[in-house]
C-alpha positions, 0 to 999 in steps of 0.5 A: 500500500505504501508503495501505490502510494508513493507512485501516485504522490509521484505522479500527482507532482510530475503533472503538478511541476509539468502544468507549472513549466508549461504556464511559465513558458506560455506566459514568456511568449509573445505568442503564448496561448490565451488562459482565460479568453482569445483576444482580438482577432490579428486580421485587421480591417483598415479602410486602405484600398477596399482590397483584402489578400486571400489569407484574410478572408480566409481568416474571416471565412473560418471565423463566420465574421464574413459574406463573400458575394460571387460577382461573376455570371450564376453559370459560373458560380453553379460551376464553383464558388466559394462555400457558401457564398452568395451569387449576386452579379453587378448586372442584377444588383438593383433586382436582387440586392433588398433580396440578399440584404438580410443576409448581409447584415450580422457581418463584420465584412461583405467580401466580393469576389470575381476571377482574373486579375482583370476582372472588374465585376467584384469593384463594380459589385462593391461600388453598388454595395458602397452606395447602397449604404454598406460600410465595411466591403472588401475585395478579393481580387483575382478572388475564385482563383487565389481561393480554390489555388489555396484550397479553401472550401468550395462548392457547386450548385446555386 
């Protein structure tokens, strides 16, 4: 019994001097994991050029802080679009923006998006968007291609 003992005295206080170490070491680094609640997000929405690179709203995607609304043609979109995303063509906005409006709001962000690096539908989109009264719009440019080039979640259909 003094044996079983002494063996569980043993290992309460490796795990007692483990836990101890790796706090000490967490709390030493500059990028220790938060104890008690995550602080603030590190993508940063600065009012800049209305661009956003790829690794941010993946970082916005991952979270739900983000809507991402496809510029491009819905032949194109049912082709592929970003998970989730909702296809609303510059063309078509005065048709269908009070439809979609709803689901705009709660975001932190609307992220548009078109393909190629000389696609200017996703500007277009974020103008009527601007106008429309919507502050924080970004833009993916080349979007669809950087996206499904980092392999991001995608999916077809409308």
């Amino acid at each position: 019994m003094k044996a079983v003992y002494k063996t569980l005295t043993q290992a309460v206080a490796i795990v007692v001097l483990a836990t101890a170490l790796s706090l000490g070491v967490n709390a030493l680094r500059p990028d220790g994991l938060p104890l008690v609640e995550a602080k603030t997000s590190a993508t940063r929405l600065d009012q800049g050029d209305g661009e956003i690179s790829v690794k941010d709203a993946a970082m916005l995607f991952a979270s739900g802080r983000a809507v991402f609304l496809d510029a491009r043609s819905q032949f194109e979109f049912e082709q592929g679009h970003v998970q989730g995303a909702i296809s609303l063509p510059p063309r078509e906005f005065a048709s269908q923006f009070q439809d979609i409006k709803p689901r705009l709001m709660g975001k932190e962000v609307v992220i548009t998006y078109c393909d190629g690096e000389r696609c200017l539908l996703s500007h277009a989109l974020a103008e009527h968007l601007r106008g429309a009264g919507l502050k924080n719009v970004r833009v993916l440019k080349n979007g669809w291609t950087l996206w499904t080039t980092e392999k991001l979640p995608v999916e077809k259909g409308s």
